[in-house]
C-alpha positions as CSV (number, residue, x, y, z in Angstrom):
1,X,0.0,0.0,0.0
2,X,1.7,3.4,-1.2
3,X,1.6,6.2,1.0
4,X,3.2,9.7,1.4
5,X,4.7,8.5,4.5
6,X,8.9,7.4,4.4
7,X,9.5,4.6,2.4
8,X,9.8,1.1,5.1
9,X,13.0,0.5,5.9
10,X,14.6,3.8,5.2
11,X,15.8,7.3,6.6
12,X,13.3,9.2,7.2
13,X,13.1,12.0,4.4
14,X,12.7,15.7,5.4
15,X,10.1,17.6,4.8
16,X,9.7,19.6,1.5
17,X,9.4,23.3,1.7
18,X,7.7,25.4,-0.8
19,X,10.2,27.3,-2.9
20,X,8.5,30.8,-3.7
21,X,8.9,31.9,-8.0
22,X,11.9,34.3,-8.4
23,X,10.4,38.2,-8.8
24,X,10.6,39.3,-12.0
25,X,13.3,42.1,-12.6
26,X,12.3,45.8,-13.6
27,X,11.9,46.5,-17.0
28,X,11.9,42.5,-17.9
29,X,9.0,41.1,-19.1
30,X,8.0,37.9,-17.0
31,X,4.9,35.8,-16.1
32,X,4.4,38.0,-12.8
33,X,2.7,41.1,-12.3
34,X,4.2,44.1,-14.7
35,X,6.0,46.8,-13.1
36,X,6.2,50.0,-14.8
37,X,9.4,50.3,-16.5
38,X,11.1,53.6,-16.0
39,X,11.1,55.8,-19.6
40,X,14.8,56.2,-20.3
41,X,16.3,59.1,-21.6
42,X,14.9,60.1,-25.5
43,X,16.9,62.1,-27.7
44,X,14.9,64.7,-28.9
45,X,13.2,63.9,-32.2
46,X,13.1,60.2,-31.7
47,X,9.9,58.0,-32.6
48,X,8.5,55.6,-30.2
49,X,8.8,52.2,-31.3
50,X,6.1,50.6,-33.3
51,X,5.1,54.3,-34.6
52,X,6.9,54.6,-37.6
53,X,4.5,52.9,-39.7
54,X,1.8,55.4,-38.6
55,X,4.4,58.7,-38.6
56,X,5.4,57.0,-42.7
57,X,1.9,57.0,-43.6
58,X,0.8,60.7,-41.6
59,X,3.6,62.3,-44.0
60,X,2.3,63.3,-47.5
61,X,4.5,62.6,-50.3
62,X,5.8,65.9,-52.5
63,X,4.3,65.8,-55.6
64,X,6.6,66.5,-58.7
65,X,6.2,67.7,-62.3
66,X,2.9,68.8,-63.3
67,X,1.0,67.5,-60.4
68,X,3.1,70.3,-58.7
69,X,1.5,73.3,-60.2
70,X,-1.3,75.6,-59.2
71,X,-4.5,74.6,-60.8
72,X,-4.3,77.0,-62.9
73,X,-0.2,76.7,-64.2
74,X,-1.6,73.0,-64.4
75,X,-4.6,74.1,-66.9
76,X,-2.2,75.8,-68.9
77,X,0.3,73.2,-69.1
78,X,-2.1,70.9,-70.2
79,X,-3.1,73.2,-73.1
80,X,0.3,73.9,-74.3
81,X,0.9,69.6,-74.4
82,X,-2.5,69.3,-76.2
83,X,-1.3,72.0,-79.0
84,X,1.8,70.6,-79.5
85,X,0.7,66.8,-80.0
86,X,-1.9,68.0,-82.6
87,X,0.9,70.1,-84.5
88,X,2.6,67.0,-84.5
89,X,0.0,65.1,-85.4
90,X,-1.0,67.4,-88.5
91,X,2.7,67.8,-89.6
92,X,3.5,64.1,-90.0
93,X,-0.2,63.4,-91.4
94,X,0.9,66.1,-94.1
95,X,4.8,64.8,-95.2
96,X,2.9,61.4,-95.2
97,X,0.3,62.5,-97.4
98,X,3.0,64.8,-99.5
99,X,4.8,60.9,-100.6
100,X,1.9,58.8,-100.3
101,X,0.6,58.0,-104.2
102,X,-2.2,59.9,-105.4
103,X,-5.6,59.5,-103.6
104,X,-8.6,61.4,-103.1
105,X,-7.0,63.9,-100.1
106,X,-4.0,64.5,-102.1
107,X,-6.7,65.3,-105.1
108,X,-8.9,68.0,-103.1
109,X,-6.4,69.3,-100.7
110,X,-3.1,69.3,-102.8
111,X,-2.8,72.7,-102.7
112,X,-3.1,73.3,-99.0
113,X,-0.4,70.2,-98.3
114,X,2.3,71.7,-100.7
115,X,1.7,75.2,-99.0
116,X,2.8,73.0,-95.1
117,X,5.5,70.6,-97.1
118,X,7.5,72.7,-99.2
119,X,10.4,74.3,-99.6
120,X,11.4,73.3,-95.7
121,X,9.7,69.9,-94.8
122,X,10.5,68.2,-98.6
123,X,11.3,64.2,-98.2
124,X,14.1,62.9,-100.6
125,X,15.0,59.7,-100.9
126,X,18.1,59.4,-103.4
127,X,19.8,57.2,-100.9
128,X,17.8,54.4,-102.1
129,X,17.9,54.7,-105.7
130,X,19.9,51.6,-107.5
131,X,22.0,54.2,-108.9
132,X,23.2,56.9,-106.2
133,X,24.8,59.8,-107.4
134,X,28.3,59.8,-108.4
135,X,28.5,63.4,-108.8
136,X,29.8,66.2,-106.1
137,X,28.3,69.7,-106.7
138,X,29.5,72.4,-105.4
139,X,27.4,75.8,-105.3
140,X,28.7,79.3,-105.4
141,X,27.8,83.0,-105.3
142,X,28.6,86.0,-105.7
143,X,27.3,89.8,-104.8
144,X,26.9,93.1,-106.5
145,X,27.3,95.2,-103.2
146,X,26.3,98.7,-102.5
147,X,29.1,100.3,-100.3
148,X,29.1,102.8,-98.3
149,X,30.4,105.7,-99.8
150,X,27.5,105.1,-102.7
151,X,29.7,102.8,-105.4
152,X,29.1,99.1,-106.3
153,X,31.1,96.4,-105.8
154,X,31.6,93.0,-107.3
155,X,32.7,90.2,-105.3
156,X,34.5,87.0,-105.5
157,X,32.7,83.7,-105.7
158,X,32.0,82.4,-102.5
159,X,32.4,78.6,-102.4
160,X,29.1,77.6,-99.5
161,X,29.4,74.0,-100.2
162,X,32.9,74.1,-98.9
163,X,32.2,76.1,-96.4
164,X,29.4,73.3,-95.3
165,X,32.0,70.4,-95.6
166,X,34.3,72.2,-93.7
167,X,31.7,72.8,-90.8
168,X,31.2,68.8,-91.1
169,X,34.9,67.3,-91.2
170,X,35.8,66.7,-87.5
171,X,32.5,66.9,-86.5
172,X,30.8,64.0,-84.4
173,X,27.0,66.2,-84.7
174,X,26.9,68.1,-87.4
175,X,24.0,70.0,-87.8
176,X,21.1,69.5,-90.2
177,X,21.3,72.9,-91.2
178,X,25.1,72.3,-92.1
179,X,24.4,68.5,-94.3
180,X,21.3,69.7,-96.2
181,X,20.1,72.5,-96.0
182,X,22.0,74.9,-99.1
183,X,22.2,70.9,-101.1
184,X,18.0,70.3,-100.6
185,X,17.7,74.1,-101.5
186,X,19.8,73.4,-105.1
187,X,18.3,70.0,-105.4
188,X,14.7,71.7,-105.6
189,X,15.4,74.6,-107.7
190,X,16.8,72.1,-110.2
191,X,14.1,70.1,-110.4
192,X,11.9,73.2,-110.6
193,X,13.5,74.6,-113.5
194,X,14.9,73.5,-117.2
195,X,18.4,73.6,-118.8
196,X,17.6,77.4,-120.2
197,X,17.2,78.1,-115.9
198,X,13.3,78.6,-116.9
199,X,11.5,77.4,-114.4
200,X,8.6,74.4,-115.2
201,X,5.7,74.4,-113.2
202,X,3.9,76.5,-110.1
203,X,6.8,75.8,-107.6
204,X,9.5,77.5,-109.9
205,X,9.5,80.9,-108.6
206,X,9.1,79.5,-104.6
207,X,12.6,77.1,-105.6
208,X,14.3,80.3,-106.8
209,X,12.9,82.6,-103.7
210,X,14.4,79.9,-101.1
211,X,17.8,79.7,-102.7
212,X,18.1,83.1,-103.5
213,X,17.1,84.0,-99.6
214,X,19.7,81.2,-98.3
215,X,22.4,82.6,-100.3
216,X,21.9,86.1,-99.0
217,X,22.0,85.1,-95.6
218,X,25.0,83.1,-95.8
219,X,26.7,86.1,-97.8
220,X,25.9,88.5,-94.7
221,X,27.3,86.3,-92.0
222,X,30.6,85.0,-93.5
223,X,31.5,87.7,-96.7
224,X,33.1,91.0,-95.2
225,X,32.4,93.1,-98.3
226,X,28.3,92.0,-97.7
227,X,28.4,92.6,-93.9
228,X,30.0,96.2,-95.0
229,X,27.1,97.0,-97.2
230,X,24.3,96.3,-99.1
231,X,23.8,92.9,-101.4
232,X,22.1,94.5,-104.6
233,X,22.1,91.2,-106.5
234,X,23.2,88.0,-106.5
235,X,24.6,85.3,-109.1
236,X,24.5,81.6,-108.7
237,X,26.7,78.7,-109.9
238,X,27.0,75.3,-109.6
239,X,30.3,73.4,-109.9
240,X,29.8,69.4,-110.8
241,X,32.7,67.3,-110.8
242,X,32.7,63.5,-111.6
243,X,33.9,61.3,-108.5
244,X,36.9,59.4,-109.5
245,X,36.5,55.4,-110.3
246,X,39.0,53.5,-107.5
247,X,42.1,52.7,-109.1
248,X,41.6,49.1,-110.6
249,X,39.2,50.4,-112.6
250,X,39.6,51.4,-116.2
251,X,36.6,53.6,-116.8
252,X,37.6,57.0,-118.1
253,X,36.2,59.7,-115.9
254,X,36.8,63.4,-117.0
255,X,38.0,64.9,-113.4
256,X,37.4,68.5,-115.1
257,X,34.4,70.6,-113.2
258,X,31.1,71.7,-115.1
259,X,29.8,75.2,-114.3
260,X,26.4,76.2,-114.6
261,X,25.7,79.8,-114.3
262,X,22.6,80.9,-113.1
263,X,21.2,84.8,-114.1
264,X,21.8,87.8,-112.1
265,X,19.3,87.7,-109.2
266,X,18.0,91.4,-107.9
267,X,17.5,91.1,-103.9
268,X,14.1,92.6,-102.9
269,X,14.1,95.6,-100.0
270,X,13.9,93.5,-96.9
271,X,16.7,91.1,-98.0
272,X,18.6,93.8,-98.6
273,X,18.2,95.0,-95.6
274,X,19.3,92.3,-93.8
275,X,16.0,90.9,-93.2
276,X,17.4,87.3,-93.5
277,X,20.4,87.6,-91.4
């Protein structure tokens, strides 16, 4: 029979005595009763644990671009972006219609396309042809200049074609201006106008405007007898000479420039005044 009594036939065992739980330390969490933990010392500034979720989500973020304006800066803004996505819109809708084949647009508002397209926004695209051009052309002016003590003056001819290659050699950019600009403006008044420098069709005297107002301007900026006085008229020439064949070939190629002289332009009032500089 089992008791709580001393085992039979043994020492007689001492009485347990209740051990009490150790107190829980300050500022240690335990199974006993809390005690308030003393705050320690916080730096000025510093966020309470667990509250920088709530502090992240109180702050508002900044807003940037447009969002960032007044209404009203924001109103205008969104004007100005709606103008300039329909001027691009229109512009490429009328180069594309100015190469697509003809249709019924190009029939009823030809007129209207041309007027947008030409002489500034023309598409040319010789680099494709199966036979690219073998020629270099050069073009060259000269000035009848009004001094100023009254008398007239005559000029050398002014090579612009070099002037544009030199621009380019060396040049990782060159501008648009620089590559095309004085060769697109010759390209159009020749395809404008005849052997006899007559011109064929309605876009003759616009070809001969443009080139004759790109001439001028480049006479002004880089000829010190122009910048001196007044351009009266001008005279245009071109200078074509055949790209040599590599050496292993035998074709004969005359390396001997071609001139084509161009009549004696008369610049109107604001031209001559400097109007295009």
């Amino acid at each position: 029979m089992t008791g709580t009594g001393p085992r039979a036939g043994g020492p007689a065992s001492e009485p347990r005595t209740p051990v009490s739980p150790p107190e829980p330390r300050a500022g240690i969490a335990g199974t006993g009763p809390r005690t308030a933990v003393p705050a320690l010392a916080t730096r000025a500034g510093a966020v309470a644990p667990g509250d920088e979720s709530r502090t992240a989500q109180a702050a508002p973020r900044p807003r940037t671009g447009v969002a960032a304006l007044s209404p009203g800066y924001q109103v205008v803004a969104a004007l100005a972006l709606a103008v300039i996505a329909v001027a691009a819109c229109v512009h490429l809708l009328m180069v594309f219609l100015s190469l697509a084949p003809s249709n019924t647009v190009t029939k009823q508002h030809g007129k209207a396309i041309e007027e947008w397209v030409y002489p500034e926004f023309e598409q040319n695209w010789k680099l494709f042809a199966p036979n690219p051009l073998q020629q270099n052309i050069a073009v060259q002016v000269r000035a009848e200049v009004r001094t100023r003590d009254g008398g007239l003056l005559t000029t050398g001819w002014t090579d612009l074609s070099a002037q544009d290659g030199a621009a380019i050699d060396g040049n990782p950019a060159p501008s648009h201006t620089q590559q095309n600009e004085l060769r697109r403006a010759w390209d159009f008044f020749s395809a404008t106008h005849g052997a006899d420098n007559r011109a064929i069709g309605l876009r003759g005297s616009l070809s001969e405007q443009y080139l004759r107002r790109i001439v001028v301007m480049r006479l002004y900026r880089s000829d010190p007898a122009s910048r001196d006085g007044v351009i009266q008229r001008v005279q245009v020439r071109s200078s074509t000479t055949n790209v040599q064949p590599p050496p292993w070939s035998r074709e004969p190629v005359s390396g001997k420039p071609a001139y084509r002289l161009l009549p004696w332009w008369s610049v109107t009032s604001d031209e001559a005044a400097g109007g295009v500089r």
